[in-house]
Each structure stands twice: as C-alpha cells, then as structure tokens.
N, C-alpha and C positions, 0 to 999 in steps of 0.2 A: 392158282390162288382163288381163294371162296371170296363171294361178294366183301360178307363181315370181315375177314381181315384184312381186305383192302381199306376199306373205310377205317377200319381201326388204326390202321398205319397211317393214312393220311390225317386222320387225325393229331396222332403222335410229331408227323412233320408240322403242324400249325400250333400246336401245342408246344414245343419244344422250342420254335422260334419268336416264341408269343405273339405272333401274331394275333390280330383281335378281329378281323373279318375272315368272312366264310370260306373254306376252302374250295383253289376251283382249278382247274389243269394249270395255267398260267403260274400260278401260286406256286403250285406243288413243283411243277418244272423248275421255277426259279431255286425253289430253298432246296430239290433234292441236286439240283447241278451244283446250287456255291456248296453244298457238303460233300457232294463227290470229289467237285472241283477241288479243291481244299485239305480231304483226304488225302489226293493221289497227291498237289503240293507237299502234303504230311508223310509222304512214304506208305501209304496202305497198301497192300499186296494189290496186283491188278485184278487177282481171281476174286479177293473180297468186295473192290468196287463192281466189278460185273456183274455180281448176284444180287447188290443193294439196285444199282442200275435197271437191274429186272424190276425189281420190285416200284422201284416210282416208274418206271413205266408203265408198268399195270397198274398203278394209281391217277395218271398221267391219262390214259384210256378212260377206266372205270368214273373218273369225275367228270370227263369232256361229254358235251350235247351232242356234238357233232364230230363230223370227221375236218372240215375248216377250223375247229377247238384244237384238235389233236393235231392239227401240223403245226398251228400257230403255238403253240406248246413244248412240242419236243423241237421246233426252231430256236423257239426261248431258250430252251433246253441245254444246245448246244452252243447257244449264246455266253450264257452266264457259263456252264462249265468251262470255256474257254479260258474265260476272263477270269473265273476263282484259283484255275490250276497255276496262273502265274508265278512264280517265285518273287515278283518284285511289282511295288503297287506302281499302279499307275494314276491314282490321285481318285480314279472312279471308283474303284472298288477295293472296300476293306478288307485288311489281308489278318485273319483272327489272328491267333496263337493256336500251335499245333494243338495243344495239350487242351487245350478248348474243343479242335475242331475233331480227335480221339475220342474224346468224352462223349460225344453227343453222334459220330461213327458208331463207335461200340454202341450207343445205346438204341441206333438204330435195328441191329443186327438182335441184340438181344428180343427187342419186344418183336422182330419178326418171327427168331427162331421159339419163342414164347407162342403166337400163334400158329407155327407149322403142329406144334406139340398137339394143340386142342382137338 
C-alpha cells in the first residue's frame, strides 16, 4: 500500500467515527479493532476481516513515531477487538447494532478497494 492511501484510509477511520482529534496509531488501533471486532460479532467472513485487518495495520505502522507506538498499538489493538467481538455486553463496552456495524464494514472496504483502483 502507497503512502497516500494509507493516510487516506486513516482518515476515512477518524472520519467516519467523528472523531474530532488527530489521528494517531492508538486511535486507529482502537476504532479499526471495535470495527473488526464487531464485524466478526456481525458474521463478516473471516477472509474479509483479514484483508481490512491488513489494512489498519498498515495504518497502525504508517501513523506510529516509533516502534514503542506500534506495540502499544496493536496491544490496544488486540485489546479492544477482544472486548468488541463479544456477543454480550459487559457494561464497558457498547455493543452497536449489526446493521450499523455492516454499513460502516462495507464502507471500509469500499473506499479501500476505491484506492487499490487509482
């Protein structure tokens, strides 16, 4: 993946969760784990979480300063997918609606496979 549509994608993850501060590994870690998470809760294929997976990954790299950024990162990482994949809340973390957490899957995939095309 080219510099640009890394950036472009993280954007789209800060963007799409409205966030309103700057994006930075931590960030991206968090909001692309509760969407994986959440996904695979929602029944997304495991082949289509592994290639979004890829992708905040190399989002997860490309924003971290360091290499102490990028473990504390994809730790969070595996944190929060943990805790989003659950079927049943546990009072910490809000369990969307599938049909929310589909919407905003797909439209992951779209705007990546949008910049494989360029």
């Amino acid at each position: 993946m080219h510099p640009f549509p890394a950036l472009a994608a993280s954007a789209l993850l800060v963007v799409t969760t409205g966030a309103a501060a700057a994006a930075n590994s931590t960030r991206i870690a968090e909001t692309g784990a509760a969407l994986l998470g959440n996904a695979h809760r929602c029944g997304v294929a495991d082949e289509r979480l592994v290639r979004a997976g890829k992708v905040i990954r190399e989002l997860i790299v490309a924003s971290s300063d360091n290499s102490n950024e990028q473990k504390a990162a994809k730790s969070r990482f595996a944190e929060t997918f943990r805790a989003s994949a659950q079927s049943e809340a546990d009072g910490h973390w809000p369990i969307p609606p599938c049909k929310t957490v589909l919407a905003q899957f797909e439209r992951l995939e779209q705007f990546h496979n949008q910049l494989d095309v360029r």
